[in-house]
N, C-alpha and C positions, 0 to 999 in steps of 0.2 A: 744295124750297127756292123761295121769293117774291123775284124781282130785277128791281128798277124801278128805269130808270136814264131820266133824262128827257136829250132830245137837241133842238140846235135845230131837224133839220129831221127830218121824218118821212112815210115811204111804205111803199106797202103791202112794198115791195123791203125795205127797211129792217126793216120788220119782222120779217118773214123771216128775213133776214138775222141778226138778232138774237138769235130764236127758235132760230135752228139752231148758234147758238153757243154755248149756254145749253145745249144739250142733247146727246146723245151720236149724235142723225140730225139728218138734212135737215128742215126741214119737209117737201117733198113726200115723203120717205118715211115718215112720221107716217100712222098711223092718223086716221081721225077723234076718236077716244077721246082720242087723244096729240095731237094739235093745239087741240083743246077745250082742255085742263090746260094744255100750252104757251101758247096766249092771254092766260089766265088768270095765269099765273105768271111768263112773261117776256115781254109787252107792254111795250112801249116807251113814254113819250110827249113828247111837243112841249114844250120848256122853256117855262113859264108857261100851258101849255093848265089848268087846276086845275079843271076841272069833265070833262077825261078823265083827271084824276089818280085824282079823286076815284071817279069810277065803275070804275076798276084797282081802287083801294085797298077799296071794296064789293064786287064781284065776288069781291074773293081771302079777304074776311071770310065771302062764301059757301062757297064751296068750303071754306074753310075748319072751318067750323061743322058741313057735310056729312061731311067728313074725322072731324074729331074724335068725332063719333057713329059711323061704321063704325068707327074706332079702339077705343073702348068694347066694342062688339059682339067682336071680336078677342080684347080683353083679356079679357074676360068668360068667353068661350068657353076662350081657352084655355088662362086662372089658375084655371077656375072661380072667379069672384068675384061675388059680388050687386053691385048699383051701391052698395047702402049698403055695402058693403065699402071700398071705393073709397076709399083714402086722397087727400088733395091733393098733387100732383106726380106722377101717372102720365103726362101729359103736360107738357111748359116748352118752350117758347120761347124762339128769342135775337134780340134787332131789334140789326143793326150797319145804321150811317149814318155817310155821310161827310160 
């Protein structure tokens, strides 16, 4: 899951912070692996910073993109399916905003 919630004030403590509430550890007990993803996925930022909104909201279209092709690969492997097989909706998404 992607949770961007923008805050007036923001530190690296705050991050943290955030990251570790978002997830089921600490940051410090995060893998490298798992605080890479955590970054990515529950980064915080500065109400009205829009140019670290903006590179959150890039970052998670990356990851994202990478995802979805390992995902393919999965499905493939273990539907046996060709990619031409591939109906539309083996992946969907839901965007909630308040």
């Amino acid at each position: 899951m992607f949770y961007l919630e923008c805050k007036d004030y923001i530190d690296e403590e705050i991050i943290y912070d955030h990251i570790s509430s978002c997830s089921d550890k600490s940051f410090n007990e995060m893998s490298d692996f798992e605080k890479n993803r955590a970054k990515i996925l529950y980064t915080p930022c500065k109400s009205g910073d829009f140019k670290t909104y903006a590179h959150i909201l890039n970052s998670y279209l990356d990851y994202l993109y990478e995802m979805i092709l390992e995902l393919i690969e999965i499905v493939k492997s273990e539907r046996d399916i060709r990619c031409d097989e591939m109906l539309f909706g083996y992946f969907c998404f839901e965007i909630h905003s308040e």
